[in-house]
N, C-alpha and C positions, 0 to 999 in steps of 0.2 A: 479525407477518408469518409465513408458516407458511414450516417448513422442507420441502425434498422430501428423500426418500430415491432410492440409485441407481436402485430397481426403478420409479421412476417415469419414469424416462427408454428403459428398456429395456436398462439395463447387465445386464450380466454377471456374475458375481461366484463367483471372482477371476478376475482379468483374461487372458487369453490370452496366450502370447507373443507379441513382438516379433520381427515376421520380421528378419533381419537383412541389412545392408546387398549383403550378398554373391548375395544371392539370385541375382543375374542377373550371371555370370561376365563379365569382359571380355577380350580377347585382343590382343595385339601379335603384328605379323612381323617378326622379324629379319632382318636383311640378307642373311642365307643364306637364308630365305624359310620357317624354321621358327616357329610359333605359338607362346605361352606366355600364360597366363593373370595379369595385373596391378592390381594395385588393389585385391584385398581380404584378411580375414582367411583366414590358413592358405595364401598365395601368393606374391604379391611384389608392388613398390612401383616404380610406372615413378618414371625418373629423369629429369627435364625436363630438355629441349637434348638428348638421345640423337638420335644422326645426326649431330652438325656437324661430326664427326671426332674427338673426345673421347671419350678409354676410360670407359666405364660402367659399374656394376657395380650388378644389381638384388640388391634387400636383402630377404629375407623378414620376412610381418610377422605375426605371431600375436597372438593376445589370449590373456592369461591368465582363463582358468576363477572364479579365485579373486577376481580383481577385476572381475567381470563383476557388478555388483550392479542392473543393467538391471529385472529385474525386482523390485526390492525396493527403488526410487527414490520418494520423493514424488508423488502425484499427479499434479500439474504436473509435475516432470521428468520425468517418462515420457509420460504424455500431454497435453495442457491440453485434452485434447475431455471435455466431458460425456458424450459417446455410450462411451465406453473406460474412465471413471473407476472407482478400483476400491476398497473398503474398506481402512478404513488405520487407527493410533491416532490420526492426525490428520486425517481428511479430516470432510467435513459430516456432522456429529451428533457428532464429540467434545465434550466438556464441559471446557471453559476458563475458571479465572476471572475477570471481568472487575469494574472497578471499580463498588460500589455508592453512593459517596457523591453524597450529592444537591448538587445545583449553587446555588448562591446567587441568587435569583428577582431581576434588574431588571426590573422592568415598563414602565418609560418610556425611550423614546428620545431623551429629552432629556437632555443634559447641561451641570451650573452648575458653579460653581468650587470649591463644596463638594463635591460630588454632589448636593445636596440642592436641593427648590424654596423659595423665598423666603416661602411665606406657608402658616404653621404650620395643618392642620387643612382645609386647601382641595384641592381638587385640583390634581394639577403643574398649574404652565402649559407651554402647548404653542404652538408658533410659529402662525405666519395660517397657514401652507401645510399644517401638521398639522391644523388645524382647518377648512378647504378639505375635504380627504381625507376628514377622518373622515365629516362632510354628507355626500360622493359616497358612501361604503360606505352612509351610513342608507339613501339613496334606491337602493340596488342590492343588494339581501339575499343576491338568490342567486347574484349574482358573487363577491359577500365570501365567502359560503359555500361556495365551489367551489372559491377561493381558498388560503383553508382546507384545505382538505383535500386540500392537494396539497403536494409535497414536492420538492427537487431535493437528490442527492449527487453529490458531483461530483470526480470525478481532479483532480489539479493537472498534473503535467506530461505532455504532450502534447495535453490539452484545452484548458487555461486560459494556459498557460507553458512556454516551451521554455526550460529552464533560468532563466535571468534575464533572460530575451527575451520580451515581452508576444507573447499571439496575440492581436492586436486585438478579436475579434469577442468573449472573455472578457470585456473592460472595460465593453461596449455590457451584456452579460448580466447583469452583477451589478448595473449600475442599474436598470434594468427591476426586477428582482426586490426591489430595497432601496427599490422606491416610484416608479420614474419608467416608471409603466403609468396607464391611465383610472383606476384606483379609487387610484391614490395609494396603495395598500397596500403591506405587505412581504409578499414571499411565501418563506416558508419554503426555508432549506436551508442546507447544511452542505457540507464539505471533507472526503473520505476519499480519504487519499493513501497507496500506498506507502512514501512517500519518509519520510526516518527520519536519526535522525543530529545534529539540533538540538533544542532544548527546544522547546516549544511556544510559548512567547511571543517569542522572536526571529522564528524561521519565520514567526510570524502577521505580524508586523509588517513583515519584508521583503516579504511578497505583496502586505501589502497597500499597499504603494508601487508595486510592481512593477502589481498589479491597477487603481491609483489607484482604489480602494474602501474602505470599512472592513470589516476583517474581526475577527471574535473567538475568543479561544481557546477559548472556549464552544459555539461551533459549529466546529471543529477538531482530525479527528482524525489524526495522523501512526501507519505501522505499530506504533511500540510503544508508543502511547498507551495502549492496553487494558492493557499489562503493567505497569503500576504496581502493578495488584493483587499480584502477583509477590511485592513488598515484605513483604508480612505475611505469609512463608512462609519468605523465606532473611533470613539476616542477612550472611553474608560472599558476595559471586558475584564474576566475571569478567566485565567488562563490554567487548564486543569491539566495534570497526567505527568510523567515524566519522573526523574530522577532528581533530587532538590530542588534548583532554581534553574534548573536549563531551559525548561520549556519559556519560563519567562525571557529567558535570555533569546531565545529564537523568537517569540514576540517584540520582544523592544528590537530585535535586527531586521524587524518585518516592517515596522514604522508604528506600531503601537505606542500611541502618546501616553498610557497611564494602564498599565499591565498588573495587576491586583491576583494572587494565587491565595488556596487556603488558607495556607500559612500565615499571613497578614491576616486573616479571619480569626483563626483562633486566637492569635497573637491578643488581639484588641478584645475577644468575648469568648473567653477558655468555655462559656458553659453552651455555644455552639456546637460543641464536638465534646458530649460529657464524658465518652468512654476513649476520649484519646490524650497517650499518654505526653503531653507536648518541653520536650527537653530547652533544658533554658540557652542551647547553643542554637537551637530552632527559633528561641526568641531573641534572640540578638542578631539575628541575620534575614529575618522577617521587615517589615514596613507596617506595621499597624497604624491605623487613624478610627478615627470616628462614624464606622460605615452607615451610620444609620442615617446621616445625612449626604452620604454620596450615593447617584444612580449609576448602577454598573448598567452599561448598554447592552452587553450579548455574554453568552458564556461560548469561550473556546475549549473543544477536549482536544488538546494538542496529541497527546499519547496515551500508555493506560495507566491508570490510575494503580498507584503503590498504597492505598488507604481506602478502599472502596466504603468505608462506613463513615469517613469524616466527608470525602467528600461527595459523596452522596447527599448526603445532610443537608451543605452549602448549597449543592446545587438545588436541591426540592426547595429547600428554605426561599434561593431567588425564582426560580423559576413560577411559585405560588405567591409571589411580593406582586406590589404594589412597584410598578417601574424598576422592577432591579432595586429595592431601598432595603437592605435590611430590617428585621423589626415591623414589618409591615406584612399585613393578609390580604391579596387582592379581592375585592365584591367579583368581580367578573376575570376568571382564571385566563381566560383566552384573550380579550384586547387589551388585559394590560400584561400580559405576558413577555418576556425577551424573549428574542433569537439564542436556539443552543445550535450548533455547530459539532459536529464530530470529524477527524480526518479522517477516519476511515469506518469499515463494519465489518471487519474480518472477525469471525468466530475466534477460530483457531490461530496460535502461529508455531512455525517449526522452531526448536530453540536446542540447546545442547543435551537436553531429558529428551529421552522415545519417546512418551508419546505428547503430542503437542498442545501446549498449555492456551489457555483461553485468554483471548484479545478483547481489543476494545468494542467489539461488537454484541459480548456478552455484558457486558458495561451497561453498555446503550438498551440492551432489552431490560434491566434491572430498573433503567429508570422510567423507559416507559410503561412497564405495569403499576412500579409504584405512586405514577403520576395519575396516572388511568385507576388504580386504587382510590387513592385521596381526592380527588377533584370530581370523577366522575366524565372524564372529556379525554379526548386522546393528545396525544403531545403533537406535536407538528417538530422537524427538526433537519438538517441538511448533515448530511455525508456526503463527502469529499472521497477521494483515494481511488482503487479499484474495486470495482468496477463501474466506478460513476462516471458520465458523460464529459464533467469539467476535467480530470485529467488528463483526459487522453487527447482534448484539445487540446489542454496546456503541454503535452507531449507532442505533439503537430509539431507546434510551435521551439519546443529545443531541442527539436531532429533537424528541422529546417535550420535553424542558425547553427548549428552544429555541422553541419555539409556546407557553410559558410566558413567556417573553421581551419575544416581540416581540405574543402577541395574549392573554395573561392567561390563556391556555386549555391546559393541562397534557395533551396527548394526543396519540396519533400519528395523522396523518393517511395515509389510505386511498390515496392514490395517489401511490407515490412513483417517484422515474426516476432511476437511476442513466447520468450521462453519462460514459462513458469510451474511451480509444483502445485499450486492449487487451483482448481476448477471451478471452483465459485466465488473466484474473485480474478485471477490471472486470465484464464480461460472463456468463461463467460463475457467478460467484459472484452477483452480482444476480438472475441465472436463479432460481440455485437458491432463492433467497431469498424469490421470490414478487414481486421488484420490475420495475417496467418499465426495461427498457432500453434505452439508446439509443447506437449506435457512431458516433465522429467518425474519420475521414480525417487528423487532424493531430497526430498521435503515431505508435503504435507499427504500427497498421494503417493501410494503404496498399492493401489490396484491390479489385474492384472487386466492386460488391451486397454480398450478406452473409457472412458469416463460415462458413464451411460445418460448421465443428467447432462451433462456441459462437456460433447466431445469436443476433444482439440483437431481443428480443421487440419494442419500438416501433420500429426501423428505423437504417441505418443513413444519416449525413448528411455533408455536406461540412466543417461546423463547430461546434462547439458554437452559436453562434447561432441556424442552423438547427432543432436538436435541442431549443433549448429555447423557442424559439414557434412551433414545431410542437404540444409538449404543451402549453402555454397555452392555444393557439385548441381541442386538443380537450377540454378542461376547462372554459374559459372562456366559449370561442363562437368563430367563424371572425370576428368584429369586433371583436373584445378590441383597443385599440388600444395600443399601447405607447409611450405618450408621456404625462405630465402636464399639461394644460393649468392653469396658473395663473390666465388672465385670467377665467375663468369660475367665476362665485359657485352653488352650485349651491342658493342660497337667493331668487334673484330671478331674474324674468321677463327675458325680452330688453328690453323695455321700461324697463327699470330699476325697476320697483315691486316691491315685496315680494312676496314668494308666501306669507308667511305674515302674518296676519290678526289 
């Protein structure tokens, strides 16, 4: 899939300022019937309930210069429109490594108690209904082949899932697509989710109860799936975000030789984190040692962070060391600096609360002000996830072995639709990618038509259901039916005589 560059869109580069919020003064009357100007930087801050007879007292409010890092925010934190986006070390066209090892080929969708079929040297056996299907695809070449060559990736929450809460019209979707259509086929696609924080094979398994589908980790990628690659690079990291020890646990399955999480931090130096309350069942299932003589190599933000003020902390603490050492102030903030790492930059995400609670991408802006605060110098730092460059190649790549899979045929197909509820991260990045897009209604956007910053190229829908036999019928045909008939042999006449001779 081809990548675009900003000047294909008619970006700018670099980006313009940010008008600021103040632009357009507001003013109060005072009870003596004098004006003052409230509400923004370099002014003052009305004080709500003034008038009920309570003395008031308006507060001046300035912004500091030096933490004003507005223009020198991620991509997405500053703008999420394609039309604004501005060159960066990480925006589309950085070079990320992503994992090359090749997947392990099952060709048959059948499964025995061994793995294996029963009769050495034959072809699997395959059920009636599998052999049903396969007939319908002989007699329909150019449905199977249009089939083929189409693709669906798909968000999980807000399209598929709201939290642990099914969106019904998900469940309808992924049968359809896993063979209960006219040709009884599968049709290709996979799972790209921001969402981060568990290994990959719990995740899969939870959805796919929650989905009542089968789902595989083979077609499954969470935001720091690509970073496994990571591994063959550091040996000792900081692995931040997440729920207890999972994140760690999705690092050491990643190949991380020596995974180090706050919790071993405070464990070994409580006056690290002086405002954190640390239970003694926290320190008994921690790893503390001596950090002040180990060099952590890079920090990972796996997920988001369930403590934003301890670990914050840890992090400014290394990222202004000397080599990752604890107890150490670097002379020069930038070359002896580590690599931070985030999997993803999403602001927002949809969750089981209306309205959508703030992600790991407000995270990452917290700590590049207060980096850019303290030091005087901007952070430098790599995101992962969508809408970044490296997953959507690492998504190339388990579509294509995923059509290795499920049709023996190792390649990627030409028409693929990304279905998601957010536009500055689903949306956008699919754009850029060359993929068809399509926006649903049941996550993060609530619009009404299209996105006016990040439209979505095939249309915006009421549901994922909508969105995905919409692209069927125009791939397929406008009669493409989506149901399986079983009763019909597609080897004999109505009559009941053979049709073959």
């Amino acid at each position: 899939m081809p990548a675009f560059e900003d000047s294909d869109f008619g970006v700018q580069t670099p980006l313009s300022p940010v008008k600021s919020r103040d632009s357009h003064r507001f003013t109060k009357v005072a009870s003596n019937g004098t004006s003052f100007p409230v509400g923004s930087h370099g002014s003052t801050i009305s004080i709500p309930g003034e008038g009920n007879g309570h003395n008031t007292i308006e507060v001046p409010a300035t912004r500091s210069s030096i933490s004003d890092t507005s223009h020198l925010m991620h991509n997405l934190s500053l703008s999420p429109s394609m039309k604004d986006r501005r060159g960066s070390r990480n925006s589309f066209g950085a070079s990320l490594p992503i994992p090359r090892s090749k997947r392990q080929s099952r060709l048959s969708s059948v499964h025995y108690p061994d793995g294996k079929a029963q009769r050495p040297g034959m072809p699997p056996i395959q059920p009636t209904r599998d052999i049903l299907a396969a007939q319908m695809q002989d007699l329909s070449g150019e449905k199977v082949k249009a089939a083929k060559d189409m693709a669906f990736v798909f968000d999980i929450d807000g399209v598929l899932v709201h939290g642990d809460r099914l969106i019904p019209e998900g469940q309808r979707v992924l049968e359809i697509l896993n063979g209960d259509n006219e040709l009884g086929i599968k049709i290709p696609h996979i799972f790209l989710t921001n969402g981060s924080g568990k290994p990959e094979k719990p995740r899969v398994e939870q959805l796919s109860k929650i989905l009542h589908s089968p789902i595989s980790t083979d077609q499954f990628i969470q935001s720091h799936t690509p970073m496994r690659a990571l591994a063959e690079y550091y040996k000792t990291v900081l692995v931040v975000g997440g729920e207890g020890y999972k994140c760690r646990e999705v690092a050491e399955e990643y190949g991380f030789q020596d995974t180090v999480v706050p919790n071993d931090i405070v464990a070994w130096d409580p006056t690290i984190a002086p405002y954190r309350v640390f239970t003694e069942g926290e320190r008994a299932t921690s790893r503390p040692r001596d950090f002040s003589k180990v060099n952590i190599e890079a920090i990972m933000v796996f997920s988001d962070s369930r403590d934003y003020a301890t670990d914050m902390q840890i992090i400014m603490d290394l990222l202004r060391s000397e080599d990752g050492r604890f107890g150490t102030v670097a002379q020069d903030p930038v070359s002896q600096r580590i690599p931070i790492y985030f999997s993803q930059g999403d602001m927002l995400c949809p969750t089981e609360h209306p309205i959508p609670r703030m992600s790991q991408g407000t995270f990452r802006i917290g700590l590049e002000a207060m980096y850019k605060a303290l030091t005087g110098v901007d952070l430098e730092r790599v995101v992962y996830g969508k809408p970044e460059l490296a997953t959507y190649k690492y998504a190339d790549e388990v579509i294509t072995s995923w059509m290795e899979q499920i049709h023996n045929d190792e390649r990627l197909p030409s028409n693929v639709y990304m279905i998601g509820d957010n536009p500055a991260s689903d949306i956008v990045g699919g754009n850029m990618y060359g993929w068809n897009t399509c926006l649903v209604r049941t996550g993060v956007y609530q619009g009404e038509g299209n996105d006016d910053n990040n439209p979505a190229s095939f249309g915006v829908f009421k549901n994922v259901f909508e969105a995905v036999t919409t692209a069927i019928k125009k791939e397929l045909g406008q009669d493409f039916k989506f149901g399986f008939d079983e009763t019909i042999n597609p080897v004999l006449h109505g009559n009941g005589t053979s049709a073959i001779f």
